[in-house]
C-alpha positions in Angstrom: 0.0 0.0 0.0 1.3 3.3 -0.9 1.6 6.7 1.5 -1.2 8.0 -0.5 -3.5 5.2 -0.1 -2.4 5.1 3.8 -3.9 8.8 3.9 -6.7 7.8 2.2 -7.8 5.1 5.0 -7.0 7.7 7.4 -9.2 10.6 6.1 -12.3 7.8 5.9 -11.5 6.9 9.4 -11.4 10.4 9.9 -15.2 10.8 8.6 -15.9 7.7 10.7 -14.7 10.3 13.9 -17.0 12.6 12.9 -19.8 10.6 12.5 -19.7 9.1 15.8 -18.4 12.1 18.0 -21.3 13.4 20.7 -24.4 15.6 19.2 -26.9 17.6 20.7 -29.6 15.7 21.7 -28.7 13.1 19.9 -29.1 14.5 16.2 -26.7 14.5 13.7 -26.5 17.1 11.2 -22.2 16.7 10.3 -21.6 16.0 6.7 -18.7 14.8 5.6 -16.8 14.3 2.4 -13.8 12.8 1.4 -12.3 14.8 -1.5 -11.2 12.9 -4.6 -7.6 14.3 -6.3 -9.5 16.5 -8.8 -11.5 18.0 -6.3 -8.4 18.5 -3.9 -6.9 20.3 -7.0 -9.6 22.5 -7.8 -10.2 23.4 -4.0 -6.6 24.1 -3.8 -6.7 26.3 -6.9 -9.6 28.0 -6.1 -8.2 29.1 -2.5 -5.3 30.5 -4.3 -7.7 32.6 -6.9 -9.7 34.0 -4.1 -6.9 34.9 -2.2 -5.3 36.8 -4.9 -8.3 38.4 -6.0 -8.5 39.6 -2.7 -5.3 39.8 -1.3 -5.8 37.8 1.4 -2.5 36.3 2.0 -3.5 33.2 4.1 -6.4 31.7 1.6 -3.3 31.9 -1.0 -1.0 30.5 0.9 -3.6 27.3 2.4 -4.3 26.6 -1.0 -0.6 25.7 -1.6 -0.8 23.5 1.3 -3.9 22.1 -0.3 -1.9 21.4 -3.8 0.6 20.2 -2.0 -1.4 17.9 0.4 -2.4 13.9 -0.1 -6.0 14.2 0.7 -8.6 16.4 1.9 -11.3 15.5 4.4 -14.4 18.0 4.6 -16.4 18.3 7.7 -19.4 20.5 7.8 -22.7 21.9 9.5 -25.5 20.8 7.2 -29.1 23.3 7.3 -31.0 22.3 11.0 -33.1 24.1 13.0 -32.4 25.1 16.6 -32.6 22.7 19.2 -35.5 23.8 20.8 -34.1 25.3 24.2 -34.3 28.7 23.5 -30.8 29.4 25.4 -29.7 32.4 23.5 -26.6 31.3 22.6 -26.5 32.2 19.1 -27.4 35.6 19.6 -30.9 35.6 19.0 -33.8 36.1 21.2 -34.6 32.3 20.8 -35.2 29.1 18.4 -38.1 30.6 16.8 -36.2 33.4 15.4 -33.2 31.8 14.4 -35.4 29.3 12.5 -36.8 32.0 10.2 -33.3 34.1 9.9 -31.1 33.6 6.8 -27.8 35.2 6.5 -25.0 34.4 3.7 -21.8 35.7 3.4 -18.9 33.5 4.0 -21.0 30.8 5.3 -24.7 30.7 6.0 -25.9 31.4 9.1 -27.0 32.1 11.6 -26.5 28.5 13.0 -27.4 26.9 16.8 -24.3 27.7 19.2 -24.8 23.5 20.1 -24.8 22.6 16.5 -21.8 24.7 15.9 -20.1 22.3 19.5 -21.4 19.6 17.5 -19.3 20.8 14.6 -16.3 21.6 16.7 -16.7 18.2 18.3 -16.8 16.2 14.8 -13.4 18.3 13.7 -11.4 17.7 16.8 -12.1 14.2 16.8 -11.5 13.9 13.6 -8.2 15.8 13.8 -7.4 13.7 16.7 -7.6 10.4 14.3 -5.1 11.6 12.1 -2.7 13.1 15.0 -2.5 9.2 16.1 -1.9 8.0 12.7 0.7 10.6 12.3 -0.6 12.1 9.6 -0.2 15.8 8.9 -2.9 18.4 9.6 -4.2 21.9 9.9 -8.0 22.4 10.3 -8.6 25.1 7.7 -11.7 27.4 7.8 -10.8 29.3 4.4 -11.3 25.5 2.5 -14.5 25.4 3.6 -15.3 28.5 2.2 -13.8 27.5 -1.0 -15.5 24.2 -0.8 -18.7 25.5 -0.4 -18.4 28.0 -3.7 -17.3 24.6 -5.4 -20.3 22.9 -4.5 -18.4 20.3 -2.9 -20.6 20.6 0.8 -23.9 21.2 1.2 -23.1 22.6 4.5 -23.8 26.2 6.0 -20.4 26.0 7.5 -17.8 23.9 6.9 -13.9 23.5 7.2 -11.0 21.2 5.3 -8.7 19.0 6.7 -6.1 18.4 4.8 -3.4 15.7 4.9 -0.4 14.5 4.0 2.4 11.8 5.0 6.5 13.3 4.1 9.2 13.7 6.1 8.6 17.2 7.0 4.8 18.4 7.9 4.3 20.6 5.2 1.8 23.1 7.2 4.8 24.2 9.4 7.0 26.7 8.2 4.6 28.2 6.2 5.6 31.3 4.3 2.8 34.7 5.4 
């Protein structure tokens, strides 16, 4: 088995995290999504477009780490309604309202504060797979973006994970 298929296994055992980290009262709204190596390319592209477009030097330089990685594993927040307790949290007067609000910008929102733990629940988990693999990653918010515009997650929020397996971690030392 090659590296590359190695990273493979660990970005679907990665999704496998996800899946079965702790939700909300029990619900599961995480998406995620394994990238193939035309999609990783394109992703990796398009971060690099939008951050020259824009000058924003970090969605340039992620997008090189992107190209440059094995695999990509997508993890996302897929459309849900509040939970029902009303808490707050998100910055609303309660569930109601943030069932009827629609925002867009980056990311669609506004989302529940405990679907968003959810959310941060499935990435660290996941993360924590490929840690004890030792395989490379950074959890990247500006590939979710990108992934998103690509139609590659049907998520209102969503971040990448890429990976990769060399001798030096390639998301350290990075060039700002």
């Amino acid at each position: 088995m090659s590296n590359k298929d190695t990273v493979l296994m660990v970005g679907r055992l990665m999704e496998l995290a996800a899946r079965t980290a702790p939700k909300a009262t029990g619900q599961d709204f995480i998406e995620t999504v394994l990238l193939s190596d035309e999609q990783r390319i394109k992703l990796g592209e398009e971060m690099v477009e939008y951050g020259t477009r824009h000058k924003i030097w970090h969605h340039e330089r992620d997008g090189y780490n992107v190209l440059a990685s094995d695999a990509v594993v997508l993890i996302g927040l897929l459309p849900h309604l509040g939970v029902g307790l009303d808490c707050g949290a998100c910055g609303l007067s309660g569930c109601a309202e943030l069932n009827t609000v629609s925002i867009t910008k980056e990311f669609r929102g506004p989302s529940c504060a405990l679907r968003l733990l959810d959310l941060g629940i499935a990435l660290g988990s996941a993360a924590k797979v490929a840690m004890d693999m030792n395989v490379d990653n950074r959890i990247m918010y500006n590939a979710g973006v990108s992934a998103i515009k690509l139609g590659y997650s049907r998520a209102n929020i969503c971040h990448g994970i890429p990976l990769s397996a060399t001798g030096k971690n390639i998301f350290f030392d990075r060039k700002g």
